[in-house]
Each structure stands twice: as structure tokens, then as C-alpha cells.
DOTOR-370008 format. One record per residue (C-alpha): residue number from 0; x, y, z. Coordinates in pm, 1 decimal, always signed. Layout:
N
 num     east    north       up
 NUM        X        Y        Z
...
END
This chain:
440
 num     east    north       up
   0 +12072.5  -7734.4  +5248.6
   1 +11929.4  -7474.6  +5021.2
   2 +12148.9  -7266.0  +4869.1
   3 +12191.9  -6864.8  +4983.9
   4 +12384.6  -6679.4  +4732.1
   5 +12462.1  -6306.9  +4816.6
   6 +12604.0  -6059.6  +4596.3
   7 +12967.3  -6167.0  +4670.2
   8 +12867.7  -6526.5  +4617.7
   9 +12762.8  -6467.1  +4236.8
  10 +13085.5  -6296.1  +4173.7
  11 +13301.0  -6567.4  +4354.2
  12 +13083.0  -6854.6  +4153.4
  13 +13232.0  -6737.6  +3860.6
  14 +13582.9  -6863.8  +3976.8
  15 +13737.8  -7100.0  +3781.8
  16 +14021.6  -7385.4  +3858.4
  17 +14265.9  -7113.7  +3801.8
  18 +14171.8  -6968.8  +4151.1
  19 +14342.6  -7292.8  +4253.6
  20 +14657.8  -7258.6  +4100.0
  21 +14900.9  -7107.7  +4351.1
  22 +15232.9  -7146.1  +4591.7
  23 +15297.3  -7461.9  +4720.2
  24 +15490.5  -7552.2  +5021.5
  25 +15695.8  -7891.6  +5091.5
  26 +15556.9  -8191.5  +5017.3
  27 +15247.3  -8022.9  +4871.2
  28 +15083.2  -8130.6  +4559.6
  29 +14823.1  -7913.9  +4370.6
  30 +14496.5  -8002.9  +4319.9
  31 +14327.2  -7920.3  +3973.6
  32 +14003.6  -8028.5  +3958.2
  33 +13612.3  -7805.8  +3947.2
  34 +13687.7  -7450.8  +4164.5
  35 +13552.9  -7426.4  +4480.2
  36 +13261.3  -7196.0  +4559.4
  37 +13104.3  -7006.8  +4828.5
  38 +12726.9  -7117.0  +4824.4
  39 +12637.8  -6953.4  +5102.9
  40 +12716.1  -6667.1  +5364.5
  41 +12571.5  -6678.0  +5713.3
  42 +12611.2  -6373.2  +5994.5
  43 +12559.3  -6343.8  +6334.8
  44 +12345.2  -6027.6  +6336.1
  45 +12247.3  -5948.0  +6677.0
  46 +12473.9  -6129.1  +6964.7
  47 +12390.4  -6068.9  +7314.3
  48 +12604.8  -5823.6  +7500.0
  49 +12874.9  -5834.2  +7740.3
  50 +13032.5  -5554.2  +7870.8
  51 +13183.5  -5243.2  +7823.4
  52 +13021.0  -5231.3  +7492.8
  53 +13136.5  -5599.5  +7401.5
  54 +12917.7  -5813.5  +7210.0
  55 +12937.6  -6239.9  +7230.0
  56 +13159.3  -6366.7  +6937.2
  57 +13493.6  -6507.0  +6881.5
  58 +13394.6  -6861.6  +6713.4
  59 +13766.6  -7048.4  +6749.2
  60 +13631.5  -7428.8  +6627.8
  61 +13345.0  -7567.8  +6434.6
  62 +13195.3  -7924.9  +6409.9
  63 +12896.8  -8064.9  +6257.9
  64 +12763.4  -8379.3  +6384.2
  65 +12711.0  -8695.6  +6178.8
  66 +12327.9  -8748.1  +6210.3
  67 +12265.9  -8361.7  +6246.7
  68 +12090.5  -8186.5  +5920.8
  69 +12325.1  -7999.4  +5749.7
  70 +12215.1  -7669.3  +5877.1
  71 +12315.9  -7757.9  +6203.2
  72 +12700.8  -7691.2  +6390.3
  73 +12880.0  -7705.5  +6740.9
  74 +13129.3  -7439.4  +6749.0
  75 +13248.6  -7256.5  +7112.4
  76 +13438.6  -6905.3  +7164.2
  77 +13787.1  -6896.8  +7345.2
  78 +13873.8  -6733.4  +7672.8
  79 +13679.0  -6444.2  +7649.0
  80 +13690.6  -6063.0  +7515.7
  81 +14057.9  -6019.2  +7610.6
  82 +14332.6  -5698.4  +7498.6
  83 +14658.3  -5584.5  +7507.9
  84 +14752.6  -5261.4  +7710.4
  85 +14981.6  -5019.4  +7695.8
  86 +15347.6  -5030.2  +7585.7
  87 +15399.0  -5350.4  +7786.9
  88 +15085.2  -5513.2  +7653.1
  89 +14968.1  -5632.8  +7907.1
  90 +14719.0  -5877.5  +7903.9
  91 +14355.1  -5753.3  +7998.9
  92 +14021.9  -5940.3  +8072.1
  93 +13727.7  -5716.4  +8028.6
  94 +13502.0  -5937.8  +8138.7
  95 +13690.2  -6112.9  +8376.5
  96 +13324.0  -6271.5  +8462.6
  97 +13333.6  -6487.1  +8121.7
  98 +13265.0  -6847.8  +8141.4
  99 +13386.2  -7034.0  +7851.7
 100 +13093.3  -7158.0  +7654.5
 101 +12991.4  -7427.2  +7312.6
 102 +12723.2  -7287.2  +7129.2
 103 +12475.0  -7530.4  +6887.3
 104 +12344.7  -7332.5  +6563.8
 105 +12169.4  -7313.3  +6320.2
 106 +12248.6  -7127.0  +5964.1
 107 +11992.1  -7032.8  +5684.5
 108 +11889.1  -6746.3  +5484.9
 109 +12226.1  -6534.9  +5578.6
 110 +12173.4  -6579.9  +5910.8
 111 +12334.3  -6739.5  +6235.0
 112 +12103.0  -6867.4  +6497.3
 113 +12212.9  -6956.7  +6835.8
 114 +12017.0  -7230.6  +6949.1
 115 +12199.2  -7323.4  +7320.9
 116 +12447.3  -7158.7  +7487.6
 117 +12627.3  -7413.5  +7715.5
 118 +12878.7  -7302.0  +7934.7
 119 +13188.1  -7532.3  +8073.1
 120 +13136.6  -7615.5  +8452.1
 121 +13295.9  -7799.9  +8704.9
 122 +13132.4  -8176.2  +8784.1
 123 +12879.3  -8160.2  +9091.0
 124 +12992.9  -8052.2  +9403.8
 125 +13329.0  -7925.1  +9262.3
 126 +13392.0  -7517.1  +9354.4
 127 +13619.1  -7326.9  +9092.9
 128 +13904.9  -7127.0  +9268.4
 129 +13856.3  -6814.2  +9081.6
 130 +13476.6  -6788.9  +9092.6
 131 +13345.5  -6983.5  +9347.9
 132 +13058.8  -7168.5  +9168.1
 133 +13105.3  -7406.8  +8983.7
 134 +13164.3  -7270.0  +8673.0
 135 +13508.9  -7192.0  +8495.0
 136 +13675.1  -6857.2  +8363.1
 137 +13892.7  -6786.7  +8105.9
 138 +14135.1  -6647.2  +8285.5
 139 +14522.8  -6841.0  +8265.4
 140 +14534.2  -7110.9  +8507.4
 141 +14937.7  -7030.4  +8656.7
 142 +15182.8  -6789.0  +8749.7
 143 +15530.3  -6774.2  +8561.6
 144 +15371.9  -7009.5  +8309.9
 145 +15098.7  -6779.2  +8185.0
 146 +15048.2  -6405.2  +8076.2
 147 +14996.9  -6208.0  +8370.0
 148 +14567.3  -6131.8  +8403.2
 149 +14452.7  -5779.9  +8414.3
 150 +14091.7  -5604.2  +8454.4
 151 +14042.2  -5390.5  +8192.8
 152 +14210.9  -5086.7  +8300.0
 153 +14514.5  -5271.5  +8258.3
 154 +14608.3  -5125.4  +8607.8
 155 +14457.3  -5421.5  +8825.5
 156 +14647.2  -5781.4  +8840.2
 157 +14314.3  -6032.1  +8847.3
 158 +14358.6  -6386.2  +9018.9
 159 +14485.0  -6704.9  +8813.4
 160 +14219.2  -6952.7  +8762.2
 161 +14396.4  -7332.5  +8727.9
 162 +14084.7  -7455.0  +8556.8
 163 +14039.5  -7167.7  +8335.7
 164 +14050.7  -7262.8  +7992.7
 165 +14145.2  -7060.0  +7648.0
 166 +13926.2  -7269.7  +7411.1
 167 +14011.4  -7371.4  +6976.2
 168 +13868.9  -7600.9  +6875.6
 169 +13571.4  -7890.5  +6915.1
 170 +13563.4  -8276.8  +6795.0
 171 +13286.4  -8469.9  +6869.9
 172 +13325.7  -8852.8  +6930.2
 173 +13018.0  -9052.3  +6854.4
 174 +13126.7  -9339.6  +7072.1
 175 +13039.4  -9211.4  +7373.4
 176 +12851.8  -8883.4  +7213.0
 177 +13101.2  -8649.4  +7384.7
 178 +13279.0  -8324.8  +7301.1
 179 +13662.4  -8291.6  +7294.3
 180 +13809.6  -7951.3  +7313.9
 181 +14153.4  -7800.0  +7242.9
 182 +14318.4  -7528.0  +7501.2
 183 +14609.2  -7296.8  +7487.3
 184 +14686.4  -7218.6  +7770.9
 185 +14900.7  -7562.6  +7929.8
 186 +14848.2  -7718.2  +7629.7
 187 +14559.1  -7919.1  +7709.7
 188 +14255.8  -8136.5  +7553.5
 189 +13884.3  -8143.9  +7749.3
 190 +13651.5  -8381.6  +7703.7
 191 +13320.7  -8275.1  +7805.6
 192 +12981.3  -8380.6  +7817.7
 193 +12704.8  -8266.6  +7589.3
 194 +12589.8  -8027.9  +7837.1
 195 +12945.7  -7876.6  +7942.6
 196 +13011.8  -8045.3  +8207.7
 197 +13414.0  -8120.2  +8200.2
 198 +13525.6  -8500.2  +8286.9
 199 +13918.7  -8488.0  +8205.9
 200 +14147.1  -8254.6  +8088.9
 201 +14481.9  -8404.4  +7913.1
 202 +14830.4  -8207.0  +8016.7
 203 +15189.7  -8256.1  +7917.5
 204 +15347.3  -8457.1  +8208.9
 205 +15512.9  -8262.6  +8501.1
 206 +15177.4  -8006.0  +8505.9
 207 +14966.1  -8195.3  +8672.8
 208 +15151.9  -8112.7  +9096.4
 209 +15133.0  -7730.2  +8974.9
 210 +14764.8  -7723.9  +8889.3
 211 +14648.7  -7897.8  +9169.9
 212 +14874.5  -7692.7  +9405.2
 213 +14720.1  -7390.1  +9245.2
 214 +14383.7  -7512.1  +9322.7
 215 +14244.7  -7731.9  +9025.1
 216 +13904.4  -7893.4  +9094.6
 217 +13916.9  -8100.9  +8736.6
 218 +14053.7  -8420.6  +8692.9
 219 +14398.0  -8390.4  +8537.0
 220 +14586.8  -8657.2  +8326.7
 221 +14914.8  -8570.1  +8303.1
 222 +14960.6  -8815.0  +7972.5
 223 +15074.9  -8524.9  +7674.4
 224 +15455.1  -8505.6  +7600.2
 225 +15604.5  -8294.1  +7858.6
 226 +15772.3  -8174.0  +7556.9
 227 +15438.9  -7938.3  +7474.7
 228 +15530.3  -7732.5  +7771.7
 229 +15764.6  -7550.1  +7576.6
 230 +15431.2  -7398.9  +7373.8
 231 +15464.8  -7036.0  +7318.6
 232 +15221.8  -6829.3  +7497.0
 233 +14877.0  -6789.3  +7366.1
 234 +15046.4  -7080.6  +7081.8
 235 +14915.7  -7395.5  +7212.1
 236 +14689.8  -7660.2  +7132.7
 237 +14438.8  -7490.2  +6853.1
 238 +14331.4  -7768.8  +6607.8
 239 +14098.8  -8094.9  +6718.0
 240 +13960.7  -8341.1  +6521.7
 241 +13800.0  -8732.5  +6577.7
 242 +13826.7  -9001.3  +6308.2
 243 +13465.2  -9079.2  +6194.2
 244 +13451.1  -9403.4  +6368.5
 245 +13568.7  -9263.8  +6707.6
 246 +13867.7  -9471.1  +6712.7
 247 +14154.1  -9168.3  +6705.7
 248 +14180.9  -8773.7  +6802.6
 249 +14410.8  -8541.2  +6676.3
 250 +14502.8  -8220.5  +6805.3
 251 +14800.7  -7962.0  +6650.0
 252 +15001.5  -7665.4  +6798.6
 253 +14962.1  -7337.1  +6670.8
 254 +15291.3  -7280.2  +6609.0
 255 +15628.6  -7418.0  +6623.2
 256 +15716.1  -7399.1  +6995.7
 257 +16003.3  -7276.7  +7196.0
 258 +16277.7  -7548.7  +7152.3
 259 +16529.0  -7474.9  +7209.2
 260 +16406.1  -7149.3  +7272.6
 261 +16133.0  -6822.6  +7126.8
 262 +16369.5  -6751.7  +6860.7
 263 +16431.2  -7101.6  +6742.8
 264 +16021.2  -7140.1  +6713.7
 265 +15954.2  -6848.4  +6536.1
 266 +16168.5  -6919.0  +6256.3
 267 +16049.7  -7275.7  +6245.5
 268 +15789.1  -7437.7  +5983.7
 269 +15781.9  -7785.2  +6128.0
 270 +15428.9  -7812.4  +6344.6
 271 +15320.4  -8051.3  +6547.6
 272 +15025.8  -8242.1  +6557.4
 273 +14966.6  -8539.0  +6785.6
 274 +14742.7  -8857.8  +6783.6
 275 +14554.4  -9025.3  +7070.6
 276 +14367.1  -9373.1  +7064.3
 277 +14056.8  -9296.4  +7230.7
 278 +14018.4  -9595.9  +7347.8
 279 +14303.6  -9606.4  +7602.5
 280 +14340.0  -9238.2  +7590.8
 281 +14708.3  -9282.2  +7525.8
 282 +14891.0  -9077.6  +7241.6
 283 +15020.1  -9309.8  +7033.9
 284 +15180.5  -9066.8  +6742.6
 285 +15336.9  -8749.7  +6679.7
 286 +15355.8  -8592.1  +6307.6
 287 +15525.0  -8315.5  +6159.5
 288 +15337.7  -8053.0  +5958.6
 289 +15549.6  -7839.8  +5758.7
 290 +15420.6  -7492.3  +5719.9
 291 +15426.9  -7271.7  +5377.6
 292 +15730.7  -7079.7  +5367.2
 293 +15647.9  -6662.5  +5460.9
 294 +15948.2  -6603.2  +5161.6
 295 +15681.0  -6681.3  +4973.5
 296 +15454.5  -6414.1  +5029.3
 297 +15473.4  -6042.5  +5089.7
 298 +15476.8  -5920.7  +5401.5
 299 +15402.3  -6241.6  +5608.2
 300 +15629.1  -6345.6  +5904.8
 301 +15662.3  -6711.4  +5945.7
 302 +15572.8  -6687.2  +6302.5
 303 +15212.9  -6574.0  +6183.6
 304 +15180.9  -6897.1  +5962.1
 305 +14990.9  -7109.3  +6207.4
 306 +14746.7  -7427.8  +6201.1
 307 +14418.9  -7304.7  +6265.3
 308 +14185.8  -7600.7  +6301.3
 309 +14118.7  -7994.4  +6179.8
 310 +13869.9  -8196.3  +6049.6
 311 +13904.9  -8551.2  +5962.4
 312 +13760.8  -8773.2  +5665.1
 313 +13938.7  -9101.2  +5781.8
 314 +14165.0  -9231.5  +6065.7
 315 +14461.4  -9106.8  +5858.1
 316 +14313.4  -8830.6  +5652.3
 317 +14241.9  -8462.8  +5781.5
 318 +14174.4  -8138.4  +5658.9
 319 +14407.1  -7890.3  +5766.1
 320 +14325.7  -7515.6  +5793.3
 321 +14645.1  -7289.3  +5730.2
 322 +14674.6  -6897.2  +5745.6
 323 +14845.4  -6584.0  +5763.6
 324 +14752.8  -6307.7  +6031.0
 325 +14645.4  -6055.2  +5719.9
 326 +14329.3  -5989.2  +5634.0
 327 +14111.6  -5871.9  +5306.9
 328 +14345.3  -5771.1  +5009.1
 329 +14696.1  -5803.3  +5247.4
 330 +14582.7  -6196.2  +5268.2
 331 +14746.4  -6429.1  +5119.9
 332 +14721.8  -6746.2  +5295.4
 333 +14402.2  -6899.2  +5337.7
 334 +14397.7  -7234.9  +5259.4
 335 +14235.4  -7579.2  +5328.1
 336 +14503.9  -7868.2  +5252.3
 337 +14422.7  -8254.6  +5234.8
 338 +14657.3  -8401.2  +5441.2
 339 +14735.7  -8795.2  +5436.9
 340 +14903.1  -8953.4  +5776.9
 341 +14990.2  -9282.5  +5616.3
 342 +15332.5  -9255.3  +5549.5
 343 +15392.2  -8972.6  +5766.4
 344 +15741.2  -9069.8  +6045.2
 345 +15591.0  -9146.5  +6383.4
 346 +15812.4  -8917.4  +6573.7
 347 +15636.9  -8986.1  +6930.7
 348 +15946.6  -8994.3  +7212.9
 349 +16237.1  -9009.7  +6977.0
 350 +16579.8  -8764.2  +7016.1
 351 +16377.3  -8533.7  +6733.3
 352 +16076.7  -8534.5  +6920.7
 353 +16214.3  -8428.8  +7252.8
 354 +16558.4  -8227.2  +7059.4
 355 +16548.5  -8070.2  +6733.7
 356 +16210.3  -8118.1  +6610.4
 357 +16163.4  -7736.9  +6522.6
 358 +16542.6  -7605.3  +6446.2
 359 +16515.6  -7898.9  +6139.3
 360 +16557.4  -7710.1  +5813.6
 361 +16334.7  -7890.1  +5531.8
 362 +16670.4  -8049.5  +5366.0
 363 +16782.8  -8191.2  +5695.4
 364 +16401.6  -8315.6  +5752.8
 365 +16504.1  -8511.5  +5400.8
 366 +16896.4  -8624.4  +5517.6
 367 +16743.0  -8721.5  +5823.9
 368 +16450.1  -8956.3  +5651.8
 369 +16159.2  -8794.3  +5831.0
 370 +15853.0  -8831.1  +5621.2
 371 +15620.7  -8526.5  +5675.0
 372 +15277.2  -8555.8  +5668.3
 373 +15199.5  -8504.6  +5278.9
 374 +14946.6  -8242.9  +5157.1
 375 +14749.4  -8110.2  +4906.3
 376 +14540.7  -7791.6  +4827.7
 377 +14200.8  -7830.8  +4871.9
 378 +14043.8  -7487.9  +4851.9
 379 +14294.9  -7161.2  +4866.9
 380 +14040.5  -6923.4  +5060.5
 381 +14215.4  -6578.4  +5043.2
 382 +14124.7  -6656.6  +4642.7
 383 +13717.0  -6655.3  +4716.6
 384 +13735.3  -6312.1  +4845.0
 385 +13736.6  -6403.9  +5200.3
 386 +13738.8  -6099.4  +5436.7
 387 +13878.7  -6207.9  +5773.9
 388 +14208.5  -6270.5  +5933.3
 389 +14138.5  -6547.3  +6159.5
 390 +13988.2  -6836.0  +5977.4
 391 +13946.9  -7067.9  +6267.9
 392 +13679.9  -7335.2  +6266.6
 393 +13657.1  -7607.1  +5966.5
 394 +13415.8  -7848.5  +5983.4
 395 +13302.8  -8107.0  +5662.0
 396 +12959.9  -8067.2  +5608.5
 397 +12922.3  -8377.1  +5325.5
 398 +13098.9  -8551.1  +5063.2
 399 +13205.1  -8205.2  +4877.9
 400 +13081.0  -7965.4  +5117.3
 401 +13277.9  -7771.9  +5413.3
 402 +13259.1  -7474.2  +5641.9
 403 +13407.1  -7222.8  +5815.6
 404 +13351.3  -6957.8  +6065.1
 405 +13597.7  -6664.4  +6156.3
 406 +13684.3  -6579.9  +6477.5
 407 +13651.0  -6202.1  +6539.6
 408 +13817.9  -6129.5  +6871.2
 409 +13454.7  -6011.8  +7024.8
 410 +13536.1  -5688.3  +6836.6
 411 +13803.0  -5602.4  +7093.7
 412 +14033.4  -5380.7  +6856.9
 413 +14298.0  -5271.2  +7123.5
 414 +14346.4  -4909.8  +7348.5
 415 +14308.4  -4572.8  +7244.0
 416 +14543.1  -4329.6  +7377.8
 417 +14311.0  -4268.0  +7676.2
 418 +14358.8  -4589.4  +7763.0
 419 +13995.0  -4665.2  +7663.4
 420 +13915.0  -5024.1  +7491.2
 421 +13807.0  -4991.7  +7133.2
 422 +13548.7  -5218.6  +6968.4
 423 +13530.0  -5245.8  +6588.9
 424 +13211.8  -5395.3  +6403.1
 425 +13419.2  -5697.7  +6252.4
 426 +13136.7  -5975.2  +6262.7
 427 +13117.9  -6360.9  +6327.3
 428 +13081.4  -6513.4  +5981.6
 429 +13034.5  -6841.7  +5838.5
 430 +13105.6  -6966.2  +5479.2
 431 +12997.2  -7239.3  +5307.4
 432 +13185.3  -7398.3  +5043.0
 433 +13102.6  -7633.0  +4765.2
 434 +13496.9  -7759.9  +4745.3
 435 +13429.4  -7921.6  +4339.8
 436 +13553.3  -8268.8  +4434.1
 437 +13427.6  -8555.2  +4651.7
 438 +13605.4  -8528.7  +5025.5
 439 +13430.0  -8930.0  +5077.8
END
């Protein structure tokens, strides 16, 4: 890949190892070798519009393929442009039209080249309740579950769509050359063919009667923990990554979720991030992530310390993205850890699992002989000048090369007090970075 320095880049080369030095959370260890550096900064410059003034964006996952040049990346936007109205906040769907979509790239010269768009559809012969073809929406799939759909206005309730689908993150399996997706909204995992059509989606048992009472045309395996339920809205399933050799998936939870209850979650660090063999499609392991501490920082809430996406190196190694909701000079955390599974507890269906996996301080994680998944730094972001809030797809380009794209919330930047949607001119970015060590 030839290298593309900009301005910014030339300033951020001249990092050293001291950018790397920095606040470590449990079981962390720090990781001194040659400072990473962005080589290269690609930008979506022109993106097709939408509506009401809405342009395509909102990258939420990023993957590049094993035989693919290096140039070359899956990624796919979430639900569509969506906002928050009034004092209520109420959940609104500008383009309540939006089918949820995987887009192949290409980067070079500073630029971000769509080269297909493939939108998610039902198999053949299968008609989607909401718009009557037989391709999907983004809108949330059930009532009492879900946030409440609006249009725009925020005065108009729009219909629940049980196959809609809030999209995170991609994995590609090269076993069977399919895509695997991550979803908020039950939590659930896709797998999908190469051209979008969907063949499965995974639930948390007990979903599966409500969806297809509500209408679902895809075939539902109601195989997750019924435990993941308890996901806090718009907190579900975000990260999604495939072992190398196809064997194992892995897909982690935003956030801490709602066990016992909200309150409980949002003081939490323990995340959760689960394991399936591929094979048998059976989860076969559960793993706690524990989250930097917000203490740590200024002005960061632990609730907004989240999991944003995964990419793995081995069956039991991953790269983990972790961040803050700040953005610019108020950021803080933006890092890439190294994260090792091998000695992490395999909580899958025990009492802690199913009880007190999020109210567990660290020290009683300790008392209690749970073995958290270990990590170490790999590249602290916020410390190469990155500009976004939402650093959301990771993918590992080659042995000491990785991306990763921001997801820009289609530029949707809330209500003014006319009650008109605002759009801001935040872009869709993607950086590379040479991370100074060998990942293979």
C-alpha cells in the first residue's frame, strides 16, 4: 500500500514511544516498543444523498479480507440516519425508507471509494413486514422491547419491523466465504451471504415466539444466553470478529447490561464478550472484559466507556477497540488493546453468568478467582491526534498494520428549537496505522 501522508500525518510521525505511555486499567500491561503512526488518511468526499439533506455515512465495522490487496475493506453503516426529539427524545427515523447496507472499498490517495453497495434482503420469496419487498429496514423489530420509532417530525409513531436490524460490526469467515454481522437491537448475530442476502440470525433464547409473532420472515435461532436480553437499549451486540482459520466468532456487548437492573449496568466495568464454534454454531464461552475505570479521566462517565469493535489475530487473541464518547481535545480514551483469551474464566451458564456478572467490583472479580481476559495497549489513539468520537470499525490490515474508520452518525446532529433536524459536516474517515510491532 503506498503510503499517503497529509499534513497531520507528518506531525503525528514524529511521535515517539512516549505517546504510549499512559493509564492502565485492570489486568492491563503497557506496551513499550516503536510508536505507532498514522501513514495514511482516507475521506469519503462525496456520499450519495438521502434525505432531508442527509448524506450516506455512519461506518459502525470494518474488515479486510485475507486474499484482498491491502487497499481493499468490507465495512456496513447501522440502522440508518436516526435522532433524538424533543424533551422526551424520542427516537426518530428520517429516512424511515433505509435498508441496511455492507459497502466494499477501496482507499488511496486520501480518498474513500465505494465500490458496491449491497443492501441486506430477505431470502427469495420472503416479504418483509414493514416494507413489503423483500428488503429490510432499520427500524426496531418489537414493542416494549425497543425504542418507540418515529418519522422525523418526531410527531408520527412508524411501524416496528421484526427483521429490522441496527448493524456494528462485520467478520468474514473464509470457510464458507460468508459475512457475520453484529446487531443491537435483540442482541443478535447475521450471517449473510456475499451479496446480502441474510441466512440466520442468532437471538438470546425466549425471543425467538415474539419475533415470529411480530411477523419475522428470517430464520431465527434462538441459541444466545437469554441472559443478553437484559442489553440496554441501543447497548447490544457491537463488536464481531472470526479467528483466521474460521474455526471461532466472537462478538461483545457495548456495555455492561441491565442486571440486575439500568443502574447496576451503568456503573459496571465488567463487559461481555461471547464465543461461538462455527462449526456447530453453538456458543461455547463467555469472557469478561474489564473496562478502564472513568475515575481515571476527566469528565468521562463509565457508562460511555464501551467496546467498540474486534478483530482477531488467533483463535484466542483479539484486538479490542475501547473509547470514551468525547471527541478532539475532550478525548481521552482511544485505544486499541491486545487481548489474550487463554487463561481468561469460561463463565458460559454459571451463577455469575446468569447473577452478578456486572455488580462484581474488580476485588471481588479477584476473591472470587475469575480470570479476566488480560490486555495490553497496543496503540492509544486519542494520542495520534484523532478527531472523532466514535471510533468504530478495526480491522488488521498485515503483520503491523491496522485500520479504522469512524462512524459519523450520517451527520444527524440533533433538533433545533423549531424542531428542524440539524446536519453537521463531521465526515466518514479512515486511518491507517503502522502500530511499530509485529501483530503475526
Amino acid at each position: 500500500m503506498k503510503i499517503h501522508f497529509q499534513k497531520k500525518g507528518l506531525l503525528i510521525a514524529t511521535i515517539t514511544a512516549l505517546a504510549l505511555i499512559g493509564t492502565q486499567g485492570a489486568g492491563a500491561t503497557q506496551n513499550v516498543m516503536a510508536a505507532p503512526v498514522v501513514a495514511e488518511i482516507h475521506e469519503w468526499k462525496n456520499p450519495p444523498a438521502l434525505t432531508e439533506g442527509i448524506k450516506e455515512g455512519g461506518f459502525s465495522g470494518l474488515v479486510h479480507l485475507p486474499n484482498d490487496p491491502p487497499s481493499i475493506f468490507y465495512t456496513l453503516a447501522d440502522r440508518g440516519p436516526n435522532g433524538q426529539y424533543g424533551k422526551d427524545e424520542l427516537r426518530t427515523f428520517p429516512d424511515q425508507n433505509y435498508t441496511p447496507r455492507l459497502y466494499k472499498i477501496k482507499v488511496e490517495n486520501g480518498n474513500i471509494h465505494v465500490l458496491e453497495t449491497i443492501k441486506l434482503r430477505l431470502p427469495q420469496g420472503k416479504i418483509n413486514a414493514f416494507t413489503k419487498t423483500n428488503d429490510i429496514s432499520g427500524l426496531p423489530n418489537l414493542s416494549g422491547p425497543d425504542e418507540v420509532p418515529y418519522d422525523v417530525t418526531g410527531t408520527k409513531k412508524l411501524s416496528y419491523d421484526p427483521d429490522g436490524l441496527d448493524l456494528e460490526g462485520i467478520a468474514y469467515n473464509p470457510v464458507d466465504d460468508t459475512f457475520w454481522l453484529s446487531d443491537e437491537y435483540r442482541p443478535s448475530i447475521i450471517q449473510v451471504k456475499r451479496d446480502g442476502t441474510i441466512l440466520g440470525r442468532y437471538v438470546p433464547k425466549g425471543s425467538k415466539e415474539a419475533m415470529l409473532a411480530a411477523g419475522a420472515q428470517m430464520e431465527i435461532f434462538d441459541t444466545l444466553p437469554a441472559v443478553y436480553s437484559k442489553r440496554i437499549a441501543n447497548r447490544g451486540f457491537e463488536g464481531v470478529t472470526i479467528s483466521p482459520d474460521g474455526k471461532f466468532l466472537y462478538t461483545s456487548i457495548q456495555s455492561p447490561m441491565a442486571l440486575p437492573d439500568k443502574k447496576t449496568g451503568e456503573a459496571s466495568r465488567n463487559l461481555r464478550i461471547l464465543k461461538m464454534d462455527l462449526a456447530t454454531k453453538k456458543v461455547v464461552g463467555e469472557y469478561m472484559y474489564i473496562a478502564e475505570n472513568a475515575k481515571d479521566f476527566v469528565k468521562v462517565k463509565q457508562k460511555d466507556v464501551v467496546i467498540s469493535d474486534l478483530a482477531a489475530l488467533s483463535q484466542d487473541v483479539l484486538l479490542i477497540d475501547e473509547r470514551d464518547k468525547n471527541a478532539g481535545a475532550d478525548a481521552q480514551l482511544k485505544r486499541i488493546y491486545k487481548a489474550d483469551f487463554s487463561k481468561a474464566t469460561n463463565l458460559l451458564g454459571t451463577p455469575t453468568s446468569e447473577q452478578d456478572f456486572e455488580k462484581l467490583t474488580v476485588a471481588q472479580v479477584k476473591e472470587q478467582g475469575i480470570v479476566p481476559v488480560s490486555k495490553e495497549l497496543l496503540v492509544d489513539v486519542a494520542k495520534l491526534n484523532y478527531p472523532h468520537e466514535k471510533l468504530e470499525g478495526l480491522a488488521i490490515v498485515d503483520k503491523n498494520t491496522i485500520a479504522i474508520v469512524n462512524d459519523n452518525d450520517f451527520g444527524v446532529d440533533g433538533y433545533d428549537e423549531k424542531g428542524k433536524i440539524k446536519i453537521n459536516n463531521k465526515p466518514t474517515q479512515m486511518y491507517v496505522i503502522k502500530v511499530g510491532q509485529d501483530l503475526k
